[in-house]
Backbone as JSON, one array per atom type, in Angstrom:
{
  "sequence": "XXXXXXXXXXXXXXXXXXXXXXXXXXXXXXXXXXXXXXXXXXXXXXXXXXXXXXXXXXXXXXXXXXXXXXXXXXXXXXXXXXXXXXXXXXXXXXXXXXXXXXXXXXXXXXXXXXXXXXXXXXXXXXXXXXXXXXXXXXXXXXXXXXXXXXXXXXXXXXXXXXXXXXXXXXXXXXXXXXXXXXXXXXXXXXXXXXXXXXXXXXXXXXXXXXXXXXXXXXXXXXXXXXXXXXXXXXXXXXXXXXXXXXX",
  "N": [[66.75, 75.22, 109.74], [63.76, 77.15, 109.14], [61.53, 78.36, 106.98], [61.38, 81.25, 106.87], [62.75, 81.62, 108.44], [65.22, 81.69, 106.68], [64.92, 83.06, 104.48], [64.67, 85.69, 106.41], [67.43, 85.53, 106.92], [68.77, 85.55, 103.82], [67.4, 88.07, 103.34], [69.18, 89.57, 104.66], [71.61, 89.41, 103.85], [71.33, 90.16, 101.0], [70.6, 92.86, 101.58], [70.69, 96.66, 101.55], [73.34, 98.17, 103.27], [73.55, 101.28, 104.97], [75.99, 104.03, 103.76], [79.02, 104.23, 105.25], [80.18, 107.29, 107.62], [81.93, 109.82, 106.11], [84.61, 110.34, 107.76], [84.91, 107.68, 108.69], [85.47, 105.59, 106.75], [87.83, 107.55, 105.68], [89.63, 106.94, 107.59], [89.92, 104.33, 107.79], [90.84, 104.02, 105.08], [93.96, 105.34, 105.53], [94.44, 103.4, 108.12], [94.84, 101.03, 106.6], [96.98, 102.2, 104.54], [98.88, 102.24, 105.66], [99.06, 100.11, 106.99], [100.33, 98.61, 104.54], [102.63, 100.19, 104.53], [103.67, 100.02, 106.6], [106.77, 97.77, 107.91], [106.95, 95.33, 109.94], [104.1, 95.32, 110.31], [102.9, 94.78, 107.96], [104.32, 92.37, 107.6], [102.68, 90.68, 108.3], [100.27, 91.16, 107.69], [100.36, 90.64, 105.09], [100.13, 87.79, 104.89], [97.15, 87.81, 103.88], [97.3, 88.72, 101.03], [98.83, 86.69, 99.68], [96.95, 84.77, 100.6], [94.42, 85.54, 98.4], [96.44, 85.68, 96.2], [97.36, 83.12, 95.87], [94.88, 81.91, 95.99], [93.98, 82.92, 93.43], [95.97, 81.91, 91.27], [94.53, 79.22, 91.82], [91.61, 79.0, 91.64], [92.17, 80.43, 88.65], [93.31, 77.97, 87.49], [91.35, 75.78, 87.72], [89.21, 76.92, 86.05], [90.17, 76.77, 84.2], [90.25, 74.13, 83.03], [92.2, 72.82, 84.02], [93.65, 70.46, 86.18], [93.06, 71.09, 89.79], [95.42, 70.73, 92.11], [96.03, 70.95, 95.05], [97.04, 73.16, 97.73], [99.25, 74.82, 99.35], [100.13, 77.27, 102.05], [102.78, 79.49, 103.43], [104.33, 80.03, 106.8], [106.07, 82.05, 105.95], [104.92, 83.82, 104.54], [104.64, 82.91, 101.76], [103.7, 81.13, 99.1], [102.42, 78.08, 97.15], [100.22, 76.66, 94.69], [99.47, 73.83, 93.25], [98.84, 72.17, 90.36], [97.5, 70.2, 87.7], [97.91, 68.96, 84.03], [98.42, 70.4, 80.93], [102.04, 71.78, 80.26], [101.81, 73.25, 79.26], [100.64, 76.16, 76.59], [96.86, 78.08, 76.69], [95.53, 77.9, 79.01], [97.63, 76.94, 81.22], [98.99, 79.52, 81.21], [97.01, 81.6, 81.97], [96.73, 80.57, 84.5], [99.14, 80.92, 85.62], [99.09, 84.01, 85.14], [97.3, 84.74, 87.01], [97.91, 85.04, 89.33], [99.25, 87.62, 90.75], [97.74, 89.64, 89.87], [95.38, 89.09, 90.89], [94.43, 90.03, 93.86], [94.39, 92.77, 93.71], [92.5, 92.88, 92.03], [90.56, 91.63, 93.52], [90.34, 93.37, 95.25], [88.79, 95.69, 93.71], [86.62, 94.5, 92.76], [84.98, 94.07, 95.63], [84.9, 96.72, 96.15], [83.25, 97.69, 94.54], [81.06, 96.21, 95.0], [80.44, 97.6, 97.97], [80.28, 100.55, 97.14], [77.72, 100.56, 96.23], [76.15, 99.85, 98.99], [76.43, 97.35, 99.65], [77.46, 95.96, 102.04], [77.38, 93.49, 103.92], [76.84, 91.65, 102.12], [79.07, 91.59, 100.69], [81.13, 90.67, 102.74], [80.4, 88.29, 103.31], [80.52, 86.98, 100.98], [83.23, 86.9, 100.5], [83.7, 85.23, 102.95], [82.28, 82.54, 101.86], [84.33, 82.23, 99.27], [86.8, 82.24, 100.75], [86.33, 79.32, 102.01], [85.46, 77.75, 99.96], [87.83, 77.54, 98.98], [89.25, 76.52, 101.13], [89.02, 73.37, 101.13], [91.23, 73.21, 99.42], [93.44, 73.4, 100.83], [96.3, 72.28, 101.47], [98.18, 71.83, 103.99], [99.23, 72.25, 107.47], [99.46, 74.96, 108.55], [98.52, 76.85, 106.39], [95.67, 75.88, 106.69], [94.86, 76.72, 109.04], [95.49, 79.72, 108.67], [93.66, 80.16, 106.35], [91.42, 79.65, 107.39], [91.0, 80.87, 110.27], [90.84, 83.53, 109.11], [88.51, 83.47, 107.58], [86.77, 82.85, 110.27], [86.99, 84.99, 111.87], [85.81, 87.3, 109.55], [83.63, 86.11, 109.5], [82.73, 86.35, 112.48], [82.96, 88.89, 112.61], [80.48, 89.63, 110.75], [78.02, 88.62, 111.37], [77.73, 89.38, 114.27], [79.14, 91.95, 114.4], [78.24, 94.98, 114.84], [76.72, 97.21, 112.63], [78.54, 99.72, 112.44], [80.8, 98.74, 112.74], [80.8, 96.62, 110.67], [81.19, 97.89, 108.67], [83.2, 99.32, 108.98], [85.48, 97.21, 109.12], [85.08, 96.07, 106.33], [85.37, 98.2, 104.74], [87.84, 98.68, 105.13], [89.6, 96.0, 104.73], [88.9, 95.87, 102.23], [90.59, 98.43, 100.68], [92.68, 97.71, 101.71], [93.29, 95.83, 100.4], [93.16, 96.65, 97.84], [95.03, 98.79, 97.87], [97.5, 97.24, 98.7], [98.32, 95.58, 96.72], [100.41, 96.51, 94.81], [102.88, 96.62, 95.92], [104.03, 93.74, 96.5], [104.57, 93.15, 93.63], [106.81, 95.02, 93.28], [108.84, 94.06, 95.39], [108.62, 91.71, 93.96], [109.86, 91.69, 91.28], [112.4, 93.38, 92.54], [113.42, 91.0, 93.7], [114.22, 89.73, 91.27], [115.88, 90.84, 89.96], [117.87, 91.02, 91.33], [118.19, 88.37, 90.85], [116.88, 86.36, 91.81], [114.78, 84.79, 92.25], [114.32, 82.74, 89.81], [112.02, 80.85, 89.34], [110.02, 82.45, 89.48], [106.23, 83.75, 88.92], [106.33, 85.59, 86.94], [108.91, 85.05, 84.97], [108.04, 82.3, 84.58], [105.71, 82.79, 82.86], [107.07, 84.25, 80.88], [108.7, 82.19, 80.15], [106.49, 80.4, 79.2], [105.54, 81.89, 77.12], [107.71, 83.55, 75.68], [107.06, 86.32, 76.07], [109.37, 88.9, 77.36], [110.16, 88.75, 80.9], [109.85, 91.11, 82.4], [107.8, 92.76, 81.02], [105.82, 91.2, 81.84], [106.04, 91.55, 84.63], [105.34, 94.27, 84.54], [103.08, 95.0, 83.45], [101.67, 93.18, 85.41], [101.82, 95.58, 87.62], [100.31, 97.46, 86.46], [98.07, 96.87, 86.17], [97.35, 96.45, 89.05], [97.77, 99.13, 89.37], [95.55, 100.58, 88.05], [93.49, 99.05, 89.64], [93.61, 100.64, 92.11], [93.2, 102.89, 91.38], [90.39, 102.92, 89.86], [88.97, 101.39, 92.02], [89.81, 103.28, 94.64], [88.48, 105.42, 93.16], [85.71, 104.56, 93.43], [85.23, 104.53, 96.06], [85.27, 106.81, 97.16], [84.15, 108.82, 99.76], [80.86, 110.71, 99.47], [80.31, 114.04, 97.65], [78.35, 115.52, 99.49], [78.46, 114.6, 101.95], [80.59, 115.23, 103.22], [82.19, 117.31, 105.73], [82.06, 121.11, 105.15], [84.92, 122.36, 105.2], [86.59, 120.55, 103.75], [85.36, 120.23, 100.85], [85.22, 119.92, 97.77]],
  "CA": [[66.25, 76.59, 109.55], [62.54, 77.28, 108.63], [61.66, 79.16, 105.89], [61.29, 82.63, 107.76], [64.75, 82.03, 108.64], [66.09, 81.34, 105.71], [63.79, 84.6, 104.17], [65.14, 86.7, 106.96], [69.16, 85.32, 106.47], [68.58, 86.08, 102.43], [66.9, 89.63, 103.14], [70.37, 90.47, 105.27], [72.97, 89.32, 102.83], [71.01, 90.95, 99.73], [70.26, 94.52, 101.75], [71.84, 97.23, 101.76], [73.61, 99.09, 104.12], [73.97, 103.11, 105.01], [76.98, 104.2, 103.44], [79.67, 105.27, 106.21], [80.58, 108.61, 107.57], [83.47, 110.31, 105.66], [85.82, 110.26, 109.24], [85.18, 106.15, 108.9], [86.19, 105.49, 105.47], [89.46, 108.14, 106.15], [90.52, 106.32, 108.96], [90.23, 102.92, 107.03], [92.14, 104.09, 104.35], [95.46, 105.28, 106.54], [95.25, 102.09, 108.58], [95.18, 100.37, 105.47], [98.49, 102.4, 103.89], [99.54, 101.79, 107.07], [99.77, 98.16, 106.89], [101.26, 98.12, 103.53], [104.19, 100.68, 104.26], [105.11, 99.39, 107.84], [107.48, 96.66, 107.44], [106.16, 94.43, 110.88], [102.62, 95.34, 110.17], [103.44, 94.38, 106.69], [104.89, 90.96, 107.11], [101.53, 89.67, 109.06], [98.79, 91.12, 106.83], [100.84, 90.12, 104.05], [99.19, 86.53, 104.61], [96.23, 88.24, 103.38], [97.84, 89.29, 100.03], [99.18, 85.62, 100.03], [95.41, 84.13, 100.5], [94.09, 86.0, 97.58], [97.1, 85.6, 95.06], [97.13, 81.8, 95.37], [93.57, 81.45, 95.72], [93.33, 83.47, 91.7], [95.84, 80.39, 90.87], [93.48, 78.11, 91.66], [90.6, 79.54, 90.42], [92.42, 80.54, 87.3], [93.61, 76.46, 86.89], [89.88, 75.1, 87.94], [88.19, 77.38, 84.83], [90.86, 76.8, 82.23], [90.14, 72.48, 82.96], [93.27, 72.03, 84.74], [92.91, 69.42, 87.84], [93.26, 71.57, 90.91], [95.99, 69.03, 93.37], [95.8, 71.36, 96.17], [97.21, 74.82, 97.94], [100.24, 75.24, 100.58], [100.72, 78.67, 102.26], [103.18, 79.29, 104.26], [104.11, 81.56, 107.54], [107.23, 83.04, 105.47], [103.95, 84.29, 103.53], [104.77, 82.64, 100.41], [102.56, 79.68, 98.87], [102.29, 77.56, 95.9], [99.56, 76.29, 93.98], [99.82, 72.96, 92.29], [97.9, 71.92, 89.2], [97.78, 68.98, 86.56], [97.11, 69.91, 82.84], [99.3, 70.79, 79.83], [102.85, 72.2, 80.94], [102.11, 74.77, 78.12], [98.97, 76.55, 76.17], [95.99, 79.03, 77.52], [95.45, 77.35, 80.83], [98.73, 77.29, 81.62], [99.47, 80.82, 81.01], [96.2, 82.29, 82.74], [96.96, 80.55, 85.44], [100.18, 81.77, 85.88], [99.49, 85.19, 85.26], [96.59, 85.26, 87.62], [98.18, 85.25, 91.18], [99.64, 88.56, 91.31], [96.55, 90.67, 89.68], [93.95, 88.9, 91.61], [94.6, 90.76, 95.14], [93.52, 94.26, 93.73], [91.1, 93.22, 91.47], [88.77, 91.65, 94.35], [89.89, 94.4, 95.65], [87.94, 96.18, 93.07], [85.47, 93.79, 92.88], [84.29, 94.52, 96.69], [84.6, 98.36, 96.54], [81.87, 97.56, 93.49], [79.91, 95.79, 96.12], [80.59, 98.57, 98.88], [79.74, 101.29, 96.08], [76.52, 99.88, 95.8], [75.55, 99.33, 99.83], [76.12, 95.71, 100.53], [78.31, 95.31, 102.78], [77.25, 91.98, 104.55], [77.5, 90.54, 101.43], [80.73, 91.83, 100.33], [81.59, 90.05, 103.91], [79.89, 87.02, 102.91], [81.27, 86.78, 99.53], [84.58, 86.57, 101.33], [83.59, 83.99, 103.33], [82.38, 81.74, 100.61], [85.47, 82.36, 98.81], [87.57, 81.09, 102.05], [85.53, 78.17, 102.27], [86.12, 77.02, 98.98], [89.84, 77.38, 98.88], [89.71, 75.49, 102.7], [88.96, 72.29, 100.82], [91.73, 72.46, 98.44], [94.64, 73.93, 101.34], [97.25, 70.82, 102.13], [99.41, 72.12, 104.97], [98.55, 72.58, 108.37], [99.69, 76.16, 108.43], [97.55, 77.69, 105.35], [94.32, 75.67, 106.95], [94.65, 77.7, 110.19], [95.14, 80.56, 108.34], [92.68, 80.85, 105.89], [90.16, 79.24, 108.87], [91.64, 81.94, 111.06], [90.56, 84.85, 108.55], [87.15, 82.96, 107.9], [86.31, 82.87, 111.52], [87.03, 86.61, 111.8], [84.72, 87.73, 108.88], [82.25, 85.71, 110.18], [82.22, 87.14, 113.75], [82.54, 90.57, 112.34], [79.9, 89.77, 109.87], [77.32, 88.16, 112.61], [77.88, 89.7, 115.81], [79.57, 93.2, 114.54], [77.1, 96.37, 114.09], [76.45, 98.31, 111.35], [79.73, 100.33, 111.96], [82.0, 97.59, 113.14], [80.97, 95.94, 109.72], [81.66, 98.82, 107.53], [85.05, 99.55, 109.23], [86.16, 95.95, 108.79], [84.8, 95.72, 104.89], [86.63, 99.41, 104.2], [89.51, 98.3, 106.0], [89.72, 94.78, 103.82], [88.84, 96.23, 100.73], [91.5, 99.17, 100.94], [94.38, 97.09, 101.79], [93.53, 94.61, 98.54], [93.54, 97.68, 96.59], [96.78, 99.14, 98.27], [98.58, 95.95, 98.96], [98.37, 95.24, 94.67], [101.69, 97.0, 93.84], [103.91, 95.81, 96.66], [104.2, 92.45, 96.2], [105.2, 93.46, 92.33], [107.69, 96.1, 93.59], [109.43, 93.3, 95.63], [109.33, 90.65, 92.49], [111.09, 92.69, 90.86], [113.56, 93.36, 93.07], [114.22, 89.7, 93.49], [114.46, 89.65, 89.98], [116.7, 91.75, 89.65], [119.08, 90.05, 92.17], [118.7, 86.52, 90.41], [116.66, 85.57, 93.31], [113.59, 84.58, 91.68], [114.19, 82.44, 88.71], [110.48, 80.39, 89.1], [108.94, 83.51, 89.58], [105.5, 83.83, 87.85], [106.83, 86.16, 85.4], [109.83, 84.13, 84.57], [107.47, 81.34, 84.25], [105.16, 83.34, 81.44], [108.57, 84.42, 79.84], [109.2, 80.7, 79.31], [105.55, 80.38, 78.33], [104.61, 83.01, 75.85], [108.14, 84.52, 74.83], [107.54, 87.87, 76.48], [110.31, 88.9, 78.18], [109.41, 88.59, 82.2], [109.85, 92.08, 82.71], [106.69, 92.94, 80.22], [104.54, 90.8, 83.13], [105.96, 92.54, 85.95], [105.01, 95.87, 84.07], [101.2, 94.58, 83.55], [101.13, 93.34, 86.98], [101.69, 96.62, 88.51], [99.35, 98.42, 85.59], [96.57, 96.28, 86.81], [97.38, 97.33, 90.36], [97.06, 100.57, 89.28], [93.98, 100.87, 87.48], [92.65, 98.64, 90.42], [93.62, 101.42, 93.27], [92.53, 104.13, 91.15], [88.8, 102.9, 90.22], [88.3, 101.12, 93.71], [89.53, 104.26, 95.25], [86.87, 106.95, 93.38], [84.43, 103.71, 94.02], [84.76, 104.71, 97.58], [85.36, 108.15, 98.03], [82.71, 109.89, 100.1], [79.72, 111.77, 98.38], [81.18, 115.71, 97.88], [77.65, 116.19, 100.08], [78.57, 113.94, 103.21], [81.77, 116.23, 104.04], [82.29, 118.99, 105.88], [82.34, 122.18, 104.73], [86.31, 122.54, 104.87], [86.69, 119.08, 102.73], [84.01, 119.81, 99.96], [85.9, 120.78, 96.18]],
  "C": [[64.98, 76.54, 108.71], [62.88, 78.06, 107.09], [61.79, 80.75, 105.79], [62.34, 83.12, 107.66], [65.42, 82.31, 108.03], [65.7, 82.86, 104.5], [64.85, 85.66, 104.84], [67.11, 86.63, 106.71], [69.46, 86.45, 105.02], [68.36, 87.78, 102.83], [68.58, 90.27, 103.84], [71.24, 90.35, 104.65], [72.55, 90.02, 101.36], [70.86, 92.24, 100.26], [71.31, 94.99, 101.72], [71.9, 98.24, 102.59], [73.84, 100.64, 103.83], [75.37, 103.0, 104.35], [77.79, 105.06, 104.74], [79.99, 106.14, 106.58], [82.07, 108.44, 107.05], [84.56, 110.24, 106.57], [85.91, 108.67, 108.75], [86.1, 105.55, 107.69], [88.1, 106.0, 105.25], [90.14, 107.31, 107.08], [90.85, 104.91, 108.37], [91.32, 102.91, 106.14], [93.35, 104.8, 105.15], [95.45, 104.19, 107.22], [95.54, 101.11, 107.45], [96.72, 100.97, 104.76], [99.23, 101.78, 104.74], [99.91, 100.44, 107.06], [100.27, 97.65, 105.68], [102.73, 98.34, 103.93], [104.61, 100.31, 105.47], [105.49, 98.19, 107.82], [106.76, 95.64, 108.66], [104.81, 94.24, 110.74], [102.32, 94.37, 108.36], [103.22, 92.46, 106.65], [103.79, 90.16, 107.89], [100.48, 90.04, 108.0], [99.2, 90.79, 105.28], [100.35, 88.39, 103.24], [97.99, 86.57, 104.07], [96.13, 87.89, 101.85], [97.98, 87.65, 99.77], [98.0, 84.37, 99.37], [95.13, 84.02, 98.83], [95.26, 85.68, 96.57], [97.35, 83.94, 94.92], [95.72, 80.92, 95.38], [92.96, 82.02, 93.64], [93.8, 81.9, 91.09], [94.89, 79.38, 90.7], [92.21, 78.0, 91.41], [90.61, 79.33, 88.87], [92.66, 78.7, 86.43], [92.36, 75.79, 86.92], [89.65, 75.47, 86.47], [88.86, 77.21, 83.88], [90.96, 75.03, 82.28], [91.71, 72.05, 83.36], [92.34, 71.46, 85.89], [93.89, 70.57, 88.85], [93.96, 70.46, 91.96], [95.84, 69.89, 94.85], [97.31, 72.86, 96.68], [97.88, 75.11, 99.26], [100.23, 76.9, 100.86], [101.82, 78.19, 103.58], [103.79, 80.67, 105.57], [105.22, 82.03, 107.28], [106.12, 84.07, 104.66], [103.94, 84.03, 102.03], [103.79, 81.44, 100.52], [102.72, 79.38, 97.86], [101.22, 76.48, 95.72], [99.97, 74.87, 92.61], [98.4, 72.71, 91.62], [98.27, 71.18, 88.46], [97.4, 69.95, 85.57], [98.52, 69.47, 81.99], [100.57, 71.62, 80.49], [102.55, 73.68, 80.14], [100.67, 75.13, 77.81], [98.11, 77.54, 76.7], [96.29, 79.01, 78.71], [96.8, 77.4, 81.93], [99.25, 78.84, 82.03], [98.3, 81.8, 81.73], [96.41, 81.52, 83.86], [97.8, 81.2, 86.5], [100.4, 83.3, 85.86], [98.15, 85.48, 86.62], [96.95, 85.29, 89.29], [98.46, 86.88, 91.78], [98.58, 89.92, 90.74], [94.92, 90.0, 90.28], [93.61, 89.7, 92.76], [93.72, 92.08, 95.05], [92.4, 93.83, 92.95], [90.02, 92.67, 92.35], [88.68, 92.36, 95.33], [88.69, 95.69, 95.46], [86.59, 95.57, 93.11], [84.51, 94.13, 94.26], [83.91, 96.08, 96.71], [83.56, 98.26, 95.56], [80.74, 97.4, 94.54], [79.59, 97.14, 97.25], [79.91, 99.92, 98.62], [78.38, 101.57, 96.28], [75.84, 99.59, 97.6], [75.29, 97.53, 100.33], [77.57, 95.24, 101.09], [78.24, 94.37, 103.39], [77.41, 91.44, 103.32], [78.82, 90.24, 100.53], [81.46, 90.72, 101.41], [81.37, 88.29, 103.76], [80.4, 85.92, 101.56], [82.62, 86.42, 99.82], [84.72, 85.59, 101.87], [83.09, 82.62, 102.35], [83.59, 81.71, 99.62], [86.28, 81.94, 99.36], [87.03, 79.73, 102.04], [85.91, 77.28, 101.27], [87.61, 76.46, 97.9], [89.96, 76.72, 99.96], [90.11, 74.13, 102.24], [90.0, 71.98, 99.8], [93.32, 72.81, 99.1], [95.33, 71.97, 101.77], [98.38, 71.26, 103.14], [98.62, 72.84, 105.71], [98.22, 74.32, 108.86], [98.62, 77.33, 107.3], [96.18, 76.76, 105.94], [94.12, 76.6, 108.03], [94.77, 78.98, 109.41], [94.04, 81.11, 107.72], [91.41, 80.08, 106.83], [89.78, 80.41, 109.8], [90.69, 83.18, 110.66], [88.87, 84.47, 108.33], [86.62, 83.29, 108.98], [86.18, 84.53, 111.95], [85.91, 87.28, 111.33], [83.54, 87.25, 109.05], [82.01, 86.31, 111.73], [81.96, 88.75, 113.46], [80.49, 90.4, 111.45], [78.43, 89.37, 110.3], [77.03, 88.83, 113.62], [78.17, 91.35, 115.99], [78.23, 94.25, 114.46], [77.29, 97.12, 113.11], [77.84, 98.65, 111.32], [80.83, 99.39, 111.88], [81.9, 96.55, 111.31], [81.51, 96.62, 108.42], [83.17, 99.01, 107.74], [85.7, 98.41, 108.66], [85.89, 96.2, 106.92], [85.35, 96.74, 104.31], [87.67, 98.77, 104.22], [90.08, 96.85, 105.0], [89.93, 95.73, 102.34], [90.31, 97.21, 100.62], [92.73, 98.4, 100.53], [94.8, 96.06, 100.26], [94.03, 95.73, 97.62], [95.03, 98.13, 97.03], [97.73, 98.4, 98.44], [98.99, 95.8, 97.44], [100.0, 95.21, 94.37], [102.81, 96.61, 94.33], [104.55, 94.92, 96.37], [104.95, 92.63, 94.07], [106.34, 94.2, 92.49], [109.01, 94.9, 93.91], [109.81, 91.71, 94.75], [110.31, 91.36, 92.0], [112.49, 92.75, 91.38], [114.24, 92.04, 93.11], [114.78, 89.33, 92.16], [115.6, 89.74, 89.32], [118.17, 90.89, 90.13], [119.47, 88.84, 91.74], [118.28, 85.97, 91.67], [115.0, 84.82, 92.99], [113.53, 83.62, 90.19], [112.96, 81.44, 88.61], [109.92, 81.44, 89.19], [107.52, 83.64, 88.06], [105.78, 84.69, 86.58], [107.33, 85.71, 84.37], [108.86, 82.64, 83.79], [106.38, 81.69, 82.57], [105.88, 83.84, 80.85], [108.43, 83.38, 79.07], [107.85, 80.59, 78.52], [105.04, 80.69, 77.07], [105.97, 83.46, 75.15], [108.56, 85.89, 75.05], [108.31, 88.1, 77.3], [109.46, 89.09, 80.26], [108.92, 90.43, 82.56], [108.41, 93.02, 82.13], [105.73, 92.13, 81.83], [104.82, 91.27, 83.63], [105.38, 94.16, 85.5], [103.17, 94.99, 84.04], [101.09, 94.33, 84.99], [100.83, 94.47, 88.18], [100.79, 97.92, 87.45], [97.9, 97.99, 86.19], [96.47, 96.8, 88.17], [97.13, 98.58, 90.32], [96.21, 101.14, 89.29], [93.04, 100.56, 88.1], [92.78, 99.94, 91.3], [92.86, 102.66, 92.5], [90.94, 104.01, 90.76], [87.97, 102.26, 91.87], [88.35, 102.93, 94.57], [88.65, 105.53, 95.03], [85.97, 106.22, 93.66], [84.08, 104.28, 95.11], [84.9, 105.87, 98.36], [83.91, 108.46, 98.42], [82.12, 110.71, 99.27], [80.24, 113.6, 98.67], [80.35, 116.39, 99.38], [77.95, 115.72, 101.56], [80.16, 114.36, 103.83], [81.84, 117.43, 104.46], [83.02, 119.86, 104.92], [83.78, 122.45, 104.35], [86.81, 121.86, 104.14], [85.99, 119.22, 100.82], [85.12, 121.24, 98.97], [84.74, 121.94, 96.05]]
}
């Protein structure tokens, strides 16, 4: 690629796009509830949720100087993240708390981007983010997947138009933010049952002291605070709704 190219690439991942009509955005968010609260729809985009909460792991173990060993998912939608290091200490303990508040916050993190008109590189940002979790997946199953979801955001992100890219990058973002609390809802419950005793909570219990139940309460505070600033991030402007819509 010349330099033109590489000019014109740059100018499309730094611009920014129109902001979507109010109908597009609405429709994103209901298919997005939508694929939290239906149980079949659920248990496939759930690999999503999945992605993102053992990709914070391994993030969170990289920056606190643990050795990253590598990153199973699997198609029950569960995964685990292995790491060398100290069994105990900081690193330990941000690691462990970062799987289940990563989901909404890049949820948040994109509706920032979205906010702001850049949606190709919200899309892009995604894909770099896949890319560099590819190299650290060990099971054949989590490489096709997060390959799978790669390949996707790149055809959307390439090939789609203007709207087709906004729908998709609503539609993503959304579900991070709405997916958040789920996945905490159902710890819990296992919890509860005695069905969970590695559970990351359990695990920063043993760590820190605080009873587990204190993390599952933060985990779903963070979910919170993520759905509620992503979602005024992305409400429509009062002026870009009809008349019958407009406070």
């Amino acid at each position: 690629m010349d330099a033109a190219g590489i000019g014109e690439l740059w100018d499309r991942l730094t611009g920014t796009q129109p902001d979507p009509p109010w109908w597009l955005v609405l429709l994103t968010g209901i298919a997005a509830l939508g694929a939290v609260v239906h149980g079949p729809t659920w248990r496939v985009a759930r690999n999503v949720v999945t992605i993102a909460h053992e990709g914070g792991h391994a993030l969170a173990a990289v920056l606190t100087g643990r050795r990253l060993d590598g990153i199973k998912l699997h198609s029950d939608t569960s995964g685990v993240t292995v790491s060398r290091g100290k069994p105990d200490g900081p690193g330990m303990v941000f690691t462990a708390l970062a799987g289940y508040i990563t989901p909404p916050l890049l949820g948040l993190a994109f509706a920032v981007l979205l906010s702001r008109g850049r949606i190709t590189l919200m899309l892009w940002v995604s894909l770099a983010l896949l890319a560099g979790m590819l190299v650290m997946i060990r099971n054949a199953y989590g490489a096709l997947a997060v390959a799978a979801t790669g390949l996707l955001i790149f055809l959307v992100s390439w090939l789609g138009t203007a709207e087709a890219q906004a729908a998709f990058a609503y539609l993503a973002t959304l579900f991070l933010l709405l997916a958040g609390l789920r996945p905490v809802i159902e710890l819990q419950r296992m919890r509860a049952r005695q069905m969970a005793p590695s559970s990351d909570a359990d695990q920063l219990a043993h760590l820190t002291g605080v009873p587990g139940l204190v993390w599952v309460g933060l985990f779903a505070f963070v979910s919170l605070a993520a759905l509620l600033a992503g979602g005024k991030l992305l409400l429509p402007d009062a002026a870009s709704l009809p008349g019958f819509l407009r406070p």
